[in-house]
C-alpha positions as a LaTeX table, in Angstrom:
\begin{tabular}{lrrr}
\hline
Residue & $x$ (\AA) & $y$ (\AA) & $z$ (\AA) \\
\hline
Unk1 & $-53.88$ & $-38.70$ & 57.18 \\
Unk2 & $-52.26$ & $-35.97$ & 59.22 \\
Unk3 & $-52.91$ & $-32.29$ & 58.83 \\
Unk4 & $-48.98$ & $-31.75$ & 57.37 \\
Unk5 & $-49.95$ & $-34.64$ & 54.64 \\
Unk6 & $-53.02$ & $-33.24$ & 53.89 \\
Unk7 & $-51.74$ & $-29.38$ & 53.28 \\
Unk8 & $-48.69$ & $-30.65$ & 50.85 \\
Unk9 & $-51.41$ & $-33.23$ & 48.83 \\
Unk10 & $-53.62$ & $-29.84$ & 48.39 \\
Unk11 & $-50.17$ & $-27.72$ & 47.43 \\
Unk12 & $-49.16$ & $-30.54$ & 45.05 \\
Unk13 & $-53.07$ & $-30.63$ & 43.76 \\
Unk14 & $-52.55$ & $-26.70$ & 42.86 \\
Unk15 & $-49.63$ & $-26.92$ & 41.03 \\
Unk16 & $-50.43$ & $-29.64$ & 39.08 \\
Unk17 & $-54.15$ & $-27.55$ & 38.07 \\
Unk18 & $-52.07$ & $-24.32$ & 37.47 \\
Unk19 & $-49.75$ & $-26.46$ & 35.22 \\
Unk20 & $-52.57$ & $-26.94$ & 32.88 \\
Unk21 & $-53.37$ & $-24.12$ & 30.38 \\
Unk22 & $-56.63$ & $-24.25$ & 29.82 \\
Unk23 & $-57.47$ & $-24.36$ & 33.55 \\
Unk24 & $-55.26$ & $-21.53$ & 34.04 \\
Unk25 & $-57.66$ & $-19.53$ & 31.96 \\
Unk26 & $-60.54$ & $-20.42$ & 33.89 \\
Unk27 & $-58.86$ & $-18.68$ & 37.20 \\
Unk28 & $-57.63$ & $-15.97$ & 35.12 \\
Unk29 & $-61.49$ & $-15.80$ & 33.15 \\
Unk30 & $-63.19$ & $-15.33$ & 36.98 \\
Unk31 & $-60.72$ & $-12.52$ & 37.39 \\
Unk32 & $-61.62$ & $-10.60$ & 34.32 \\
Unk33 & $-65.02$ & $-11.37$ & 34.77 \\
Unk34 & $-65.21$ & $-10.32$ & 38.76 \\
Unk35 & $-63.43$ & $-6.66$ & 37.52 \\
Unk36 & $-66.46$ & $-5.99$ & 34.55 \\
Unk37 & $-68.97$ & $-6.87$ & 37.46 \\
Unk38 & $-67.08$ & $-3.84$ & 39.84 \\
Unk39 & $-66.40$ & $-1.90$ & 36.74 \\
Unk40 & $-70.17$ & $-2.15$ & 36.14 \\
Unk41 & $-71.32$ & $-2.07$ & 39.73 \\
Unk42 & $-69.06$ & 1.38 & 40.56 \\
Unk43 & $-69.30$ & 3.13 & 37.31 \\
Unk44 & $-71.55$ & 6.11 & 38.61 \\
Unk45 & $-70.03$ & 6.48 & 42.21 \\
Unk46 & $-68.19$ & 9.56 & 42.22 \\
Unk47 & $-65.83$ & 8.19 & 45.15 \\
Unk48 & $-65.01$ & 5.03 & 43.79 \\
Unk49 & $-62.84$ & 6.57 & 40.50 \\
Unk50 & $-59.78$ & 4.94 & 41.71 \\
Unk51 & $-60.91$ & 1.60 & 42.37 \\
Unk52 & $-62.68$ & 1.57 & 38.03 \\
Unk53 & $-59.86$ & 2.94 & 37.25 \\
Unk54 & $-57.19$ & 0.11 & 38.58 \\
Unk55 & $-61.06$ & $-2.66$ & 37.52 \\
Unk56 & $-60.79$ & $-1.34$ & 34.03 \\
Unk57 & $-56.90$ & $-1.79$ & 33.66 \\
Unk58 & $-57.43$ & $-4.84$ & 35.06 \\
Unk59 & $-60.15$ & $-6.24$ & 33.52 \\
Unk60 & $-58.59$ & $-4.82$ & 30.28 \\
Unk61 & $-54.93$ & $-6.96$ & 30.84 \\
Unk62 & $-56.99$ & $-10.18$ & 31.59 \\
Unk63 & $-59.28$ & $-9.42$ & 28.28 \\
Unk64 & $-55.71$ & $-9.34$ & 25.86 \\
Unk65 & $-53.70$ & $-11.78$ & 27.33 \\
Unk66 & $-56.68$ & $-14.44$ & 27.46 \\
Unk67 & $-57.26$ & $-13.67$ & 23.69 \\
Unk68 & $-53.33$ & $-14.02$ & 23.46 \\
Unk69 & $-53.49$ & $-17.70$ & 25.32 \\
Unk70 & $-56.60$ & $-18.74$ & 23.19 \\
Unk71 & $-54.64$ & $-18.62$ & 20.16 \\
Unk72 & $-55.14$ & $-21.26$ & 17.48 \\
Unk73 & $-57.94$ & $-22.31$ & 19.74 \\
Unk74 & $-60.56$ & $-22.33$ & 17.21 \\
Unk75 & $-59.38$ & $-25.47$ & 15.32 \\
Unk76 & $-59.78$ & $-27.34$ & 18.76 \\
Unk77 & $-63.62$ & $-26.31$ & 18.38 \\
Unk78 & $-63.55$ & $-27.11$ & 14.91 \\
Unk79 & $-62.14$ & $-30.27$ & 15.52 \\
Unk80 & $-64.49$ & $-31.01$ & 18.25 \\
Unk81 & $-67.25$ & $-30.19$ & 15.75 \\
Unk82 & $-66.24$ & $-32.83$ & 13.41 \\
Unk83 & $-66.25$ & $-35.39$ & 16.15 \\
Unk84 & $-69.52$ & $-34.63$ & 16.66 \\
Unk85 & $-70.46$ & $-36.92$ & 14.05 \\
Unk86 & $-69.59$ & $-40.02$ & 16.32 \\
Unk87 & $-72.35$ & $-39.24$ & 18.27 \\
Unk88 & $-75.72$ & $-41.26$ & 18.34 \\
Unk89 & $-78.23$ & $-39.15$ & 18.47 \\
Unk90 & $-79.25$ & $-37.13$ & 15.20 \\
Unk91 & $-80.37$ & $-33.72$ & 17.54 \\
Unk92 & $-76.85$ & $-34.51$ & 20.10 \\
Unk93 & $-75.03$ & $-34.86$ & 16.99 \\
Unk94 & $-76.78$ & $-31.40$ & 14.79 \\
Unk95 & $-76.37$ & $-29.16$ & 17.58 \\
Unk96 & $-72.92$ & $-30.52$ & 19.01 \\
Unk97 & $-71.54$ & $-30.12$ & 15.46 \\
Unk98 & $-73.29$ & $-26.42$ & 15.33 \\
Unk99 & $-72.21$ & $-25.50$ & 18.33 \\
Unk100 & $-68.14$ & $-26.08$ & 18.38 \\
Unk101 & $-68.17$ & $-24.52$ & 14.81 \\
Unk102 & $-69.99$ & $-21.47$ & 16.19 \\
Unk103 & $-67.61$ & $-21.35$ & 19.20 \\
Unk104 & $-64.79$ & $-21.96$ & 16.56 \\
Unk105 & $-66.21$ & $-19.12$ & 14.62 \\
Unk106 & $-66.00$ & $-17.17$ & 17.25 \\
Unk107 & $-62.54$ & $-17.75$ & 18.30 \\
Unk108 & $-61.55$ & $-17.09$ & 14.77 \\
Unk109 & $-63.21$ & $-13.74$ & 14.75 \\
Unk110 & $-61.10$ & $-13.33$ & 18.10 \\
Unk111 & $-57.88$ & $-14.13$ & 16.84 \\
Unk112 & $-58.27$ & $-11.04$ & 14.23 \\
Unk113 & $-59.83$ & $-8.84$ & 17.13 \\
Unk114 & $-56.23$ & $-9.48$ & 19.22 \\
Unk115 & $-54.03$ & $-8.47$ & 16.34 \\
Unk116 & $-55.67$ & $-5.48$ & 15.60 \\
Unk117 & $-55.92$ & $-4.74$ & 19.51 \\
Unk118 & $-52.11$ & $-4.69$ & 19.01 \\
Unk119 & $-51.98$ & $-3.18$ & 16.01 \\
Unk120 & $-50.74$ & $-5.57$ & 13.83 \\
Unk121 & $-53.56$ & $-5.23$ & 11.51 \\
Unk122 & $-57.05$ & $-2.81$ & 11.16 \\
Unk123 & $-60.19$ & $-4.10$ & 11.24 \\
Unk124 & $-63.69$ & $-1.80$ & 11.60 \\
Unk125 & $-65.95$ & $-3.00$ & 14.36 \\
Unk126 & $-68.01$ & $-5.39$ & 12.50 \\
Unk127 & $-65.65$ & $-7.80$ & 13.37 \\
Unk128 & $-66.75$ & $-7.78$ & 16.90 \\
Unk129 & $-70.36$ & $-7.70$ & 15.53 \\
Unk130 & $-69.72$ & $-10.66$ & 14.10 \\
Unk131 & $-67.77$ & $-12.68$ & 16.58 \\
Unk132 & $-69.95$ & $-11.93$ & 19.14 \\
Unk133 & $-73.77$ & $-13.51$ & 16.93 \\
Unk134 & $-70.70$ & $-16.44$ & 16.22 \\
Unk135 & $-70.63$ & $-17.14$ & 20.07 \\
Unk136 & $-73.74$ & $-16.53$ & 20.52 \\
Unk137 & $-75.04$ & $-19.29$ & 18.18 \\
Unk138 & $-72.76$ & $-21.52$ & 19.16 \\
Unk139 & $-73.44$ & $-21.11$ & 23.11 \\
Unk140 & $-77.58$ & $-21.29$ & 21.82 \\
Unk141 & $-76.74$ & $-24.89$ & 20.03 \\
Unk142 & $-75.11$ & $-26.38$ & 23.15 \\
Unk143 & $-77.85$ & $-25.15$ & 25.36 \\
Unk144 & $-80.25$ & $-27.45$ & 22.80 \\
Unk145 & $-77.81$ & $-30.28$ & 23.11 \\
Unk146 & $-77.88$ & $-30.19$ & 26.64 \\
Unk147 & $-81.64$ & $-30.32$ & 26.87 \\
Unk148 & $-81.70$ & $-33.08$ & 24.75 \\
Unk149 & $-79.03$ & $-35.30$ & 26.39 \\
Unk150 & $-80.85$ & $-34.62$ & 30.03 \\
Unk151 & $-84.29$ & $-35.48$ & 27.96 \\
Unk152 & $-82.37$ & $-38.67$ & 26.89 \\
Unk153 & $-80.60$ & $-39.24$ & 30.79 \\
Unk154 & $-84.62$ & $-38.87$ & 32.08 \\
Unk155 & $-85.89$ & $-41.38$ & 29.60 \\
Unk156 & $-82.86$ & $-44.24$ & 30.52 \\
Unk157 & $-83.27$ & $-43.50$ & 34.31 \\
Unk158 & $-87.17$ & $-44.87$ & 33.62 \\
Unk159 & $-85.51$ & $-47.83$ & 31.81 \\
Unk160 & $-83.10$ & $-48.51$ & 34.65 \\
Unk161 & $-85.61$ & $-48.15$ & 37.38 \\
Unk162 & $-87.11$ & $-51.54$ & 35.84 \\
Unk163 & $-84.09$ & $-53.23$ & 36.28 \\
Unk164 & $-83.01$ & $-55.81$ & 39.29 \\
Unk165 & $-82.56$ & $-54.09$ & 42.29 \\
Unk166 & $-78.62$ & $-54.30$ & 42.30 \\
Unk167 & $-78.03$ & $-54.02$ & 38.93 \\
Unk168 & $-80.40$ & $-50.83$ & 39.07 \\
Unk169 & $-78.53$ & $-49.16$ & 42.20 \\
Unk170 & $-74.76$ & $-49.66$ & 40.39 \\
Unk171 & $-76.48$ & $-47.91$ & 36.86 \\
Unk172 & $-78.32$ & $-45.60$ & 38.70 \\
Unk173 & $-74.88$ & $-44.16$ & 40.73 \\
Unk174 & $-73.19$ & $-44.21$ & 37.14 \\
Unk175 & $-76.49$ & $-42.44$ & 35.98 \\
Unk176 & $-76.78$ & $-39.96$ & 38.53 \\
Unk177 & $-73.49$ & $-38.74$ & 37.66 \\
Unk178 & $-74.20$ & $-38.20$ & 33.87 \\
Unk179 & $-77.09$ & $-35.95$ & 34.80 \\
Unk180 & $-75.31$ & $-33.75$ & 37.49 \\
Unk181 & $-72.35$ & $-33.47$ & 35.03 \\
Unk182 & $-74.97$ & $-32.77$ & 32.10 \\
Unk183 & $-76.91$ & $-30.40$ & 34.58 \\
Unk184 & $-73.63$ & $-28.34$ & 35.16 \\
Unk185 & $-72.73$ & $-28.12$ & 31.36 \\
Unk186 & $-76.44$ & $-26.48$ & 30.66 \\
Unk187 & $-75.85$ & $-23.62$ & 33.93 \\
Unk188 & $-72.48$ & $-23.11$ & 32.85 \\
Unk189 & $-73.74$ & $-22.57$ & 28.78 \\
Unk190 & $-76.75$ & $-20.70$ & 30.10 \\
Unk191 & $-74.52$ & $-18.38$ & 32.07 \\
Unk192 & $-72.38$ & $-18.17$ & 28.64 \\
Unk193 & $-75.23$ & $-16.87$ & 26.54 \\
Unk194 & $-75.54$ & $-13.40$ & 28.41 \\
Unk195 & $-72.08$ & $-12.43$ & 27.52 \\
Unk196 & $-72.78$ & $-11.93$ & 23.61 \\
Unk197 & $-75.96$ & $-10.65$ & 24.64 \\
Unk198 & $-74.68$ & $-8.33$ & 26.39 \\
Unk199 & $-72.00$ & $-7.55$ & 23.76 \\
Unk200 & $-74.72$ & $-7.32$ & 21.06 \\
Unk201 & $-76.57$ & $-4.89$ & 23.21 \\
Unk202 & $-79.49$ & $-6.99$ & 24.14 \\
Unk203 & $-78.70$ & $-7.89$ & 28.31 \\
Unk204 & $-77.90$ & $-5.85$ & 30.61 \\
Unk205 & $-73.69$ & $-6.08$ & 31.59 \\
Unk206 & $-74.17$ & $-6.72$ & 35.09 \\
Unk207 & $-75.88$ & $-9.70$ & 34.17 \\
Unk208 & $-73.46$ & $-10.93$ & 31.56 \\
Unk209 & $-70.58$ & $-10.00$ & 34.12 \\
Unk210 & $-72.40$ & $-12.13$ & 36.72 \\
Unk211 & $-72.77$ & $-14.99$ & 34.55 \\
Unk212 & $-69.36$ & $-15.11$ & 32.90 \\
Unk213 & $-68.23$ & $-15.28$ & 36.97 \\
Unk214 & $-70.77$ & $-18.20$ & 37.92 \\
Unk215 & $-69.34$ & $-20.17$ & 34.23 \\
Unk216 & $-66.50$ & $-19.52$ & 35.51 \\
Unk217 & $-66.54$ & $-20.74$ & 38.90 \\
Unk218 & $-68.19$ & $-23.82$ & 37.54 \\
Unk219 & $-65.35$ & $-24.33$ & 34.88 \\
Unk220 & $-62.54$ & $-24.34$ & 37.00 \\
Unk221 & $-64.68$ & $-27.02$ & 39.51 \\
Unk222 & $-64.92$ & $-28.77$ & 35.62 \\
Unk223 & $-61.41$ & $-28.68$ & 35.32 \\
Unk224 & $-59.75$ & $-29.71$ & 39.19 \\
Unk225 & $-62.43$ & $-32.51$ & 38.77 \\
Unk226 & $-60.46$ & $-33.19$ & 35.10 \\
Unk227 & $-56.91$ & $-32.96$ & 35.85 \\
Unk228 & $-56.96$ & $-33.62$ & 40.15 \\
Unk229 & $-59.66$ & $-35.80$ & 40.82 \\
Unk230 & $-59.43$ & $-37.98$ & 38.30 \\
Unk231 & $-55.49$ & $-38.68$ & 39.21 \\
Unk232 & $-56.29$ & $-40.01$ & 42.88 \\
\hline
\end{tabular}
């Protein structure tokens, strides 16, 4: 494939990822997150007033028009806890179901938080209180699922070792991909779980702004591999 092929796959590959809302949000979460980790990083330096200034107004545009696109959101996540019932194992299935009603929680709490940001309606600032323990239950339950499924992904890659030697490579490749997949969801919820700390007053916000970046960088690679990947 020539270079000219190659450059208008990638350009069609772009569109077709910035097409798709909810990896939209992903670029534009990296951007708000990358402006709290300057905002945090210059706050003290005396010469750098200009560039918080423009970080915060930045930072603050992403933060409102992100809670503006997540609208409705929550009953995805409440949805998604509900299916959680399909699933086979009892501990997959508590903390799956615990974990996209705390997100869904969370988004709830959100919703209000955007249309009093607005001005649409007052709330105090439990609100955020609460939002923020919502997320931060939620993230805590997925972190538990996740150990569990790569507990259950170690304990079938014993089974499959014992198996005929081609039968064992193909399940193995098909295994390997699970756990690298599963692997990625645990950083990514890990990363997660400093934000509300941070918001709660319990991490430091460097390190929530650095993980919300790294989660982010890992859900847009989530997402290409969704919508881009998958299609070739």
């Amino acid at each position: 494939m020539d270079s000219t092929s190659r450059d208008s796959r990638l350009i069609r590959d772009v569109i077709k990822y910035n097409s798709n809302v909810v990896a939209r949000d992903k670029l534009n979460r990296i951007v708000q997150y990358t402006s709290r980790m300057i905002i945090w990083y210059v706050k003290d330096a005396k010469d750098m007033q200009t560039l918080l200034f423009r970080m915060q107004k930045l930072e603050a545009a992403m933060a409102t028009s992100r809670k503006l696109f997540r609208m409705f959101n929550s009953i995805e996540f409440f949805v998604k806890a509900l299916d959680a019932a399909n699933e086979k194992d009892g501990v997959v299935r508590l903390f799956s179901a615990v974990g996209m009603a705390g997100k869904g929680i969370w988004l709830f709490f959100d919703h209000i938080l955007w249309f009093n940001k607005i001005q649409m309606m007052k709330v105090d600032s439990r609100w955020q209180q609460m939002s923020s323990w919502a997320w931060l239950c939620g993230v805590f339950a997925l972190l538990i699922r996740d150990v569990r499924k790569l507990h259950m992904l170690h304990v079938h890659a014993i089974d499959v070792s014992n198996l005929e030697m081609k039968q064992s490579s193909e399940s193995m490749r098909h295994l390997r991909r699970q756990v690298e997949a599963t692997q990625l969801e645990f950083v990514k919820d890990f990363c997660d779980l400093f934000i509300p700390l941070a918001a709660l007053g319990y991490a430091n916000p460097g390190i929530a702004a650095a993980g919300g970046m790294l989660s982010s960088a890992i859900g847009i690679k989530q997402e290409w591999s969704k919508i881009v990947a998958v299609s070739k």
